[in-house]
N, C-alpha and C positions, 0 to 999 in steps of 0.2 A: 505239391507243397506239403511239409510234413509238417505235424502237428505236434506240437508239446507231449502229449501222450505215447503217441504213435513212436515217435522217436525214442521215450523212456522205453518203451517195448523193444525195441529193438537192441537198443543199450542193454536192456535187461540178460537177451539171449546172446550177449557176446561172453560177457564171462571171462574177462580181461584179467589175465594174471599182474599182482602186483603187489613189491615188495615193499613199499611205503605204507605205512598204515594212516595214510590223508589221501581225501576224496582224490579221485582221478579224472580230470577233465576230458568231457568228450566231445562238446559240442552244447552252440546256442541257439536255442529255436522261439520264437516268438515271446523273449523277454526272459525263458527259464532258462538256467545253466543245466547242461545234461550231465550228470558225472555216475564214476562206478567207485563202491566202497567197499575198500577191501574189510575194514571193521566189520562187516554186516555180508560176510559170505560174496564178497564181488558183486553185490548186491547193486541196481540200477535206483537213482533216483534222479528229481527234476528240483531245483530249485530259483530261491527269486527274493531279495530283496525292495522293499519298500519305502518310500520316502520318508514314514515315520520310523524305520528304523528297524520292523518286523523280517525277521527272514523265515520263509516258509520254504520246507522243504516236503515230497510227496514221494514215496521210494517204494523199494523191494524187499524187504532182508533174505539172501534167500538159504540162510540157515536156519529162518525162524518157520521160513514158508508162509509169512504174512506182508502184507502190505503196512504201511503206516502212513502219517501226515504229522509234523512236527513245526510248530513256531517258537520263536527266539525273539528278543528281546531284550538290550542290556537292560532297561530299565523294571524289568522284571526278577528284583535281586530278594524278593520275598516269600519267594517260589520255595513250596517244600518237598523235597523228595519222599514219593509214597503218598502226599494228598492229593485227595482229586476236586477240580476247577469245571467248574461252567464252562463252555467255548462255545462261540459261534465262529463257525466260517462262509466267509459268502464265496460261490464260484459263478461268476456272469449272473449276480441279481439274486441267485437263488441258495437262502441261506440254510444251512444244517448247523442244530444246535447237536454238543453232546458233552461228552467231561473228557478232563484230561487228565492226565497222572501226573504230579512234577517229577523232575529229572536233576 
């Protein structure tokens, strides 16, 4: 069985050419969409929408040769580019606080 992660790993090292600059679909593994983005160096990430409306997304860039974790929100229209935000996220229970940058 593969795993949400395991599988962005794998995603990660294919490095899919593409000439659309919108995410590339690769595959659904236990609730996340797997895709590659060509914006962020063919870059692999895992995403997942939520019933309140949140979509998180967990990636690669690998022009930047960093990792990220990025949530969205339409109702989040107060959001300023360059401020930084309190965040918590919980993954299975266990919560990490830290800041965010708005976008």
């Amino acid at each position: 069985m593969r795993t949400p992660l395991a599988a962005a790993a794998v995603c990660a090292a294919l490095f899919l050419p593409a000439a659309a600059q919108e995410l590339v679909f690769w595959d659904t593994v236990a609730g996340w969409d797997i895709h590659v983005d060509p914006t962020l160096g063919n870059g692999c990430l895992i995403q997942a929408e939520y019933d309140n409306g949140a979509l998180v997304r967990i990636g690669f860039d690998t022009d930047q040769g960093m990792g990220y974790v990025t949530a969205f929100h339409a109702d989040w229209g107060d959001v300023v580019e360059g401020e930084t935000y309190p965040v918590v996220f919980d993954l299975d229970g266990q919560a990490y606080q830290g800041e965010a940058v708005g976008l």
